[in-house]
C-alpha positions in Angstrom: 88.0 91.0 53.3 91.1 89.1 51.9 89.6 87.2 48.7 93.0 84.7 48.6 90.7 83.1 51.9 89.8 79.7 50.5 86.1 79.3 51.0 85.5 75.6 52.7 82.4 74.7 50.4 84.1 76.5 47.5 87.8 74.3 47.4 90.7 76.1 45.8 91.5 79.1 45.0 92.5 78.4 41.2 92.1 81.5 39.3 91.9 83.9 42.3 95.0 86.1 41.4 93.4 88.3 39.2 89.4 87.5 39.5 88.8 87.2 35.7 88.3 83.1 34.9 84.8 82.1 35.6 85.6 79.9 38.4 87.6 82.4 40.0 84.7 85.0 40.3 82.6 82.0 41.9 85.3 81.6 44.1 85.3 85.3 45.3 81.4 85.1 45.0 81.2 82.4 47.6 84.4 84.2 49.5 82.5 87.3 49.9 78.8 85.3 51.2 81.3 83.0 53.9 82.3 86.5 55.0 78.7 88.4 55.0 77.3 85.1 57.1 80.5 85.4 59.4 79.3 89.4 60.1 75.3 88.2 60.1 76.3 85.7 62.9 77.9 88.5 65.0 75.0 90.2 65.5 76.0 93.7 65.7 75.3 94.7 61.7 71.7 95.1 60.1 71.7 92.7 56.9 71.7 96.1 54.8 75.2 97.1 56.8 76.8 93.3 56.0 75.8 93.5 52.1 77.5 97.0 51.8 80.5 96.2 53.5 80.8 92.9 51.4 80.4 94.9 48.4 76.6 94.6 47.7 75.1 97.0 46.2 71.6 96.4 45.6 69.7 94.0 48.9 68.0 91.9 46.3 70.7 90.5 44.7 72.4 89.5 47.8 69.7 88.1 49.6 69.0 86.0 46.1 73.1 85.3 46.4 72.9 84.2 49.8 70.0 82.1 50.0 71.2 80.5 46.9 74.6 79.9 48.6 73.1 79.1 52.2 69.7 78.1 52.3 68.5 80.8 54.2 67.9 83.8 54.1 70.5 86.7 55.8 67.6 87.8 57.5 67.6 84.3 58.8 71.2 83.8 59.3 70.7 87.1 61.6 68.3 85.8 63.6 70.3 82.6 64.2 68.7 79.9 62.6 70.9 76.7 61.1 72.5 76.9 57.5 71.1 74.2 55.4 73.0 73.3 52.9 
């Protein structure tokens, strides 16, 4: 994933270069969930296989990430329901 992607419901990309400002890791943050629902909405990846390949390493904590970000959760997102927020 290329994290200089501007994220839609995240705006800029201020403080992306290097990652380290606080608004520049909720930037990446929400970068890294718009490209894990992008995979879930393919269909061909278990929600396990999407949260490793976006860097995840624990389920909980992207499921809590998600559905924080989304509305749903990426079990949800797989199964093709509507993103509510």
């Amino acid at each position: 994933m290329n994290p200089y992607l501007i994220c839609p419901s995240c705006g800029s990309d201020d403080g992306m270069k290097n990652g380290t400002t606080r608004r520049g890791k909720q930037n990446y943050k929400c970068r890294v969930l718009e490209q894990a629902e992008k995979l879930l909405r393919q269909g061909n990846r278990t929600v396990v296989e999407v949260a490793m390949q976006v860097g995840y390493g624990h389920l909980g904590h992207f499921t809590a990430a998600f559905k924080q970000q989304f509305g749903i959760t990426p079990s949800q997102c797989l199964a093709g329901h509507k993103i509510v927020n």
